[in-house]
C-alpha positions, 0 to 999 in steps of 0.5 A: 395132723399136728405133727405134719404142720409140726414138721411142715413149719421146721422144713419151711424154717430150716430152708433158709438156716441150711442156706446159710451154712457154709460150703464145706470142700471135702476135697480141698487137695486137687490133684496136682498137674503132672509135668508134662502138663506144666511144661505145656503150660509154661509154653503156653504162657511163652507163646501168648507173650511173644504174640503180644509183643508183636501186636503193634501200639496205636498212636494215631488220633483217636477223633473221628470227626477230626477230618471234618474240621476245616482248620486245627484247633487254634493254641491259646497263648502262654500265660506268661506273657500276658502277666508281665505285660499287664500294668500292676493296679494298686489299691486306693481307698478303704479295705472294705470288701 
């Protein structure tokens, strides 16, 4: 009976070492494609390229509520402008913060 839970207990233990083991390919040489196989391939690829050149680009907006607005969105005024217009202040008093 000692030896069944003997062998119990190393199954039980093995089971997670075996899983960790690394997944050895026997077979790492695939056959190769055979040259009509290639070709077909290559025609393949051809064919897909073309047809995404002819697949027109999006340029229109991408809102859909902007039909729903009753004027466009206002542009706010350069920046330039607004800074030399503006009357310099300068400093009076101490530097204290």
């Amino acid at each position: 009976m000692k030896l069944f839970r003997l062998a119990a207990v190393l199954a039980v233990l093995a089971g997670p070492a075996y899983a960790q083991m690394p997944n050895l390919n026997l077979l790492q040489d695939a056959p190769s494609k055979t040259p009509e196989e290639k070709a077909a391939e290559a025609e393949r690829d051809r064919a897909y390229k073309e047809t995404l050149k002819k697949i027109p680009d999006s340029k229109g907006s991408n809102d859909p509520w902007g039909g729903m607005r009753s004027d466009p969105p206002k542009q706010p005024a350069p920046k330039a402008s607004a800074a030399t217009s503006a009357p310099k202040k300068t400093k009076s008093g101490t530097a204290a913060n």
